[in-house]
C-alpha positions in Angstrom: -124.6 87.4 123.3 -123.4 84.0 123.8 -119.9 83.3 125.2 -117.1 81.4 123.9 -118.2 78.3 125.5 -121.8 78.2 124.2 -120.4 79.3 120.8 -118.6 75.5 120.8 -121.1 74.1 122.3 -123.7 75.1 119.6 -121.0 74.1 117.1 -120.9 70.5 118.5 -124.7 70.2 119.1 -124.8 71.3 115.1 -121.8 68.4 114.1 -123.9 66.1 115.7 -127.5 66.4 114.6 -125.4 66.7 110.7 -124.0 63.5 111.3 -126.7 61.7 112.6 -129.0 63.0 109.8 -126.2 61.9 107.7 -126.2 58.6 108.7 -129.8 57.8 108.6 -129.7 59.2 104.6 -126.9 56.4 104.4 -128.8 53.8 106.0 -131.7 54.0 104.1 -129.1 54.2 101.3 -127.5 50.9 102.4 -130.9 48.9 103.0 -132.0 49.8 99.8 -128.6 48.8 97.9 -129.0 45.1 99.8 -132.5 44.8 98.6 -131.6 45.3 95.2 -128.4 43.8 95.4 -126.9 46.4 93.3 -124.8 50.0 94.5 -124.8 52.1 90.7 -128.0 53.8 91.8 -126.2 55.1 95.3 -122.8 56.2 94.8 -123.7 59.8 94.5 -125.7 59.8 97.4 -122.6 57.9 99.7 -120.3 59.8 98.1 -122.0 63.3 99.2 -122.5 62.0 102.5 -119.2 60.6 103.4 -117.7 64.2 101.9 -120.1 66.2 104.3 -119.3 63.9 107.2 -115.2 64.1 106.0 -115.3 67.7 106.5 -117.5 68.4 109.1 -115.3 66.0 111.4 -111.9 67.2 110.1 -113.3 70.8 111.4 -114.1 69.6 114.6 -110.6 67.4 115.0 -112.2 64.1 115.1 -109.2 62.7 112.7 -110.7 59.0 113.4 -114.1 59.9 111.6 -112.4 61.9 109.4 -110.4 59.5 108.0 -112.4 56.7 107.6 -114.6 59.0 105.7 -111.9 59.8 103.7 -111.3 56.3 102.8 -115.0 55.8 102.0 -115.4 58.5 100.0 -111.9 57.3 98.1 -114.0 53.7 97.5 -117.0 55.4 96.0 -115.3 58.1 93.8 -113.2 54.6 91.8 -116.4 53.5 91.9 -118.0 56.9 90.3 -115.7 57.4 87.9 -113.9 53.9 87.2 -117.1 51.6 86.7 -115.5 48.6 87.7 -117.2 45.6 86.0 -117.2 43.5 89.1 -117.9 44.9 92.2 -118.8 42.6 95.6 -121.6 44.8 96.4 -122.4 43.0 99.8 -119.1 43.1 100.7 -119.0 46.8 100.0 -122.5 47.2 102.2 -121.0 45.3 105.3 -118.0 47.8 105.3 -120.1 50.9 104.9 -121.9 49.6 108.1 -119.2 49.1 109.9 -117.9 52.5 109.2 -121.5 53.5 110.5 -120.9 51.8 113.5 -117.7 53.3 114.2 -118.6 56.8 114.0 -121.9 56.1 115.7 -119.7 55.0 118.6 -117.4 57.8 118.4 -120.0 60.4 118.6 -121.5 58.8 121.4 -118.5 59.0 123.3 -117.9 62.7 122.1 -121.7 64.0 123.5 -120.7 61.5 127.0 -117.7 64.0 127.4 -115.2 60.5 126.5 -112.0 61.1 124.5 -113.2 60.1 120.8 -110.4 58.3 120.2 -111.8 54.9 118.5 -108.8 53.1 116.0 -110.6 52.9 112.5 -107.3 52.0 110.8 -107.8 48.2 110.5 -111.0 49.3 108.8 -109.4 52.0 106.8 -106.8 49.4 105.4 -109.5 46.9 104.8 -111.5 49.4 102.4 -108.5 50.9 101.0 -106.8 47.2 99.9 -110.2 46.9 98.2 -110.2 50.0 96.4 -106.5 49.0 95.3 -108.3 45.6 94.3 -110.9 46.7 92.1 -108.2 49.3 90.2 -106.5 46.3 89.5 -109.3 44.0 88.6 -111.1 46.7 86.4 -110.1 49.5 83.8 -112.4 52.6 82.6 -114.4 51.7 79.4 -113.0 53.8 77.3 -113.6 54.7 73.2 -111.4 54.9 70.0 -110.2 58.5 71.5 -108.9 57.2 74.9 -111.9 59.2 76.2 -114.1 57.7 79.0 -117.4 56.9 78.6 -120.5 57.3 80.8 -123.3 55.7 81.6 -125.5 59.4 81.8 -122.9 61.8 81.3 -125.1 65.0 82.0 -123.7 68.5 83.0 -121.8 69.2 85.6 -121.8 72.2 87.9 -119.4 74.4 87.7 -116.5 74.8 90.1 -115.9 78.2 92.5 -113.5 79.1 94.7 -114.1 82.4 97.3 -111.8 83.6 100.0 -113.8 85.0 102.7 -111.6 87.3 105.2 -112.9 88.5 108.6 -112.4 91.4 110.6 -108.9 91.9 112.2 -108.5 91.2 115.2 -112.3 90.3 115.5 -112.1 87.0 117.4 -114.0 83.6 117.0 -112.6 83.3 113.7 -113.1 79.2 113.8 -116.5 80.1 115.2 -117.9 82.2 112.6 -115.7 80.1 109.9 -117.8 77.2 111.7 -121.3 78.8 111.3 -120.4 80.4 107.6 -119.9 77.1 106.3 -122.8 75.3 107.3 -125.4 78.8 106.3 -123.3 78.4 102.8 -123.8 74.7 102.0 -127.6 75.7 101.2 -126.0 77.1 97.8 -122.9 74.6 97.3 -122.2 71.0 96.7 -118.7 69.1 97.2 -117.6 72.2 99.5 -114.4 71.6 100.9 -112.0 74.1 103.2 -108.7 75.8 103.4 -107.5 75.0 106.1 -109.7 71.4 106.3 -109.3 71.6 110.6 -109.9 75.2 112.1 -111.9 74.7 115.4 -110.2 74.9 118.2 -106.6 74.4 116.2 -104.0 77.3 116.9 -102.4 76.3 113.1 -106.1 76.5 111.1 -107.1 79.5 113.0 -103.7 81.4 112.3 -104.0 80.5 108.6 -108.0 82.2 108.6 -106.3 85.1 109.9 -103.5 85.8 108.2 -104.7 84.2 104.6 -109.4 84.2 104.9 -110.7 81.1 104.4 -110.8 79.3 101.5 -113.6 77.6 100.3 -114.0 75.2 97.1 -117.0 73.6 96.2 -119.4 73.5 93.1 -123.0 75.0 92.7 -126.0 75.5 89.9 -125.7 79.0 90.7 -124.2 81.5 88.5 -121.0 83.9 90.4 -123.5 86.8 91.0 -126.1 84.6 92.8 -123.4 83.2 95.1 -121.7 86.6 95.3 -124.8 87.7 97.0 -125.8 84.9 99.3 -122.3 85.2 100.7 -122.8 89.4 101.0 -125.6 88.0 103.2 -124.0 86.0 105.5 -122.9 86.8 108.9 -119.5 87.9 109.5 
């Protein structure tokens, strides 16, 4: 059985090869937006990835990635759900590669054993006087009804919550809150935590304890179907 110290280190080693995946996927993302010139056909995809990333970081209490992911994934939901009419779409690409960058950097310094403790914010307030911008610049198409309008609509999943509570006084609550998580995303999209920071933080951990862990997200599947992957999870 491993100790407490492999335990974090397997949670680390996991946080990383995520990310790193993750930031390929946005890459490719990003190369094909500048060939086309045009962003529409990727804001899901950034937007997914720069939630995943937002979480995953804020569990492991690198508050640097976090927020800048944050403020990425604040650019691309206006973008989702506002439609702006004009949108500087190279301007937008050079950003998201500089975010890239950044946490590129500050994972490198994390798996070198370096305090990941980069300064994002001149980037952060660069994206988020853009988002503020483009709400200026644009409104929501809307119809006679106020109502707004879609390009492709479709359905939308629907939205769950589950509290999952351990075993008292069972120990490696962050740990196993660490490893459920990333065993549940197979069944959930948009998943996001209550508390948002639990490993290795006295507060988050004290809050699992006391109150389970929260988690929000959306899935295809119906409540019995997730009801029964979560039966089959390890706690």
């Amino acid at each position: 059985m491993m100790n407490d110290e492999s335990f974090r280190d397997s949670m680390f080693e996991l946080f990383v090869f995520e990310t790193r995946q993750l930031l390929e996927e946005l890459e490719q993302e990003l190369l094909q937006c500048e060939k086309t010139n045009r962003i529409e056909g990727s804001i899901d995809a950034v937007f997914r990835i720069m939630r995943t990333i937002k979480g995953s970081a804020a569990m492991m209490q690198y508050r640097n990635i976090s927020e800048l992911a944050h403020a990425v994934e604040d650019l691309f939901f206006l973008l989702r759900e506002n439609k702006p009419q004009s949108v500087d779409t190279p301007k937008i690409i050079d950003l998201i590669f500089e975010g890239i960058d950044f946490i590129k950097e500050q994972i490198d310094r994390a798996e070198n054993k370096q305090v990941v403790d980069g300064d994002a914010s001149g980037l952060i307030a660069t994206i988020k006087q853009y988002v503020e911008e483009l709400k200026a610049g644009s409104d929501p198409v809307e119809t006679q009804n106020g109502v707004q309008e879609t390009d492709n609509p479709g359905p939308k999943a629907p939205g769950y919550e589950a509290v999952i509570r351990f075993e008292p006084d069972c120990g490696f609550e962050d740990v196993q809150a660490f490893v459920l998580i990333n065993n549940f995303k197979e069944y959930a999209t948009d998943l996001r935590t209550v508390p948002e920071a639990f490993v290795d933080d006295e507060d988050g951990i004290a809050l699992i304890k006391n109150q389970g862990l929260k988690l929000i997200f959306t899935s295809t599947l119906d409540i019995n179907q997730l009801q029964s992957a979560l039966k089959k999870m390890p706690l």
